[in-house]
N, C-alpha and C positions, 0 to 999 in steps of 0.2 A: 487561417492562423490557428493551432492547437494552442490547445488550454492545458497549460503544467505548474507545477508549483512544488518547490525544494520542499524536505523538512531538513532542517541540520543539528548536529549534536546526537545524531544517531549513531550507535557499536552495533559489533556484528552480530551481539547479542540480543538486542534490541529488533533488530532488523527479522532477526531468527523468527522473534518472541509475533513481531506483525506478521510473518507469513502463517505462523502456527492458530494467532488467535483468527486473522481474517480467515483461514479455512476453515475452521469450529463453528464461528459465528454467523459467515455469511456463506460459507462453502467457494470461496475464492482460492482459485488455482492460482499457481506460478510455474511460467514454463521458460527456459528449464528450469525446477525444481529449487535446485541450491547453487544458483546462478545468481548473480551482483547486478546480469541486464536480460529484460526480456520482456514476456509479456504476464501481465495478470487479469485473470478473468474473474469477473462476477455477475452470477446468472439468477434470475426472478423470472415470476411467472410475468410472460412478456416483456420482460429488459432484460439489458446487457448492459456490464460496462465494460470495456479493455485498456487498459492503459500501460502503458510503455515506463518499466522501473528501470532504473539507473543507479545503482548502488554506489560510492563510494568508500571506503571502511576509512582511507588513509585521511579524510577530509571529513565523514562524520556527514555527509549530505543522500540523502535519498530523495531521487526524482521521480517524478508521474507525471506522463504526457498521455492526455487521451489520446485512443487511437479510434474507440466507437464507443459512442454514450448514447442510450433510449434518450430521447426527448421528454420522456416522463421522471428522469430520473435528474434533480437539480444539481449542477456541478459543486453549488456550496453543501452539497448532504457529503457528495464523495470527499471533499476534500477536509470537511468537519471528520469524518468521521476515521479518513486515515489517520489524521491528528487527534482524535481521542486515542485511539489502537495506539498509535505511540507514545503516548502519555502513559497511558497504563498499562505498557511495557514497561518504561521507565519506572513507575512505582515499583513493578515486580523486580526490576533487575536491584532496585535500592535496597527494598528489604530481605535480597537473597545474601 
């Protein structure tokens, strides 16, 4: 069974704002690029995570299904910390 979990209430802007910050912050790819579904990587000394996004714009829901997670790396870090990133997207997109 993979492990996913929705955020919803996300714009395209928003979405923008997490692919921009998670590759500053953690150097997390998206491939392809400026695509709604694919894959995202994030790489550590000795781990990986990959998860599988699924964007929505029309319904406001972004998905993440692991696809390969280090054993070292706890599913509730990845998935706190996607939800921080879009949190504070959200403040950025409010005060623009």
């Amino acid at each position: 069974m993979s492990d996913s979990k929705t955020f919803s209430g996300v714009t395209p802007a928003i979405f923008s704002c997490v692919k921009t910050t998670s590759a500053e912050q953690h150097g997390t790819t998206y491939d392809p690029p400026n695509a709604n579904q694919g894959i995202s990587t994030t790489k550590g000394t000795g781990w990986i995570v990959k998860l599988k996004f699924e964007f929505d714009p029309a319904d406001g829901d972004l998905k993440y299904t692991v696809v390969e997670k280090s054993w070292i790396v706890p599913i509730s870090a990845v998935w706190n910390g996607i939800g921080d990133t879009i949190n504070g997207c959200r403040k950025k997109a409010a005060s623009a």
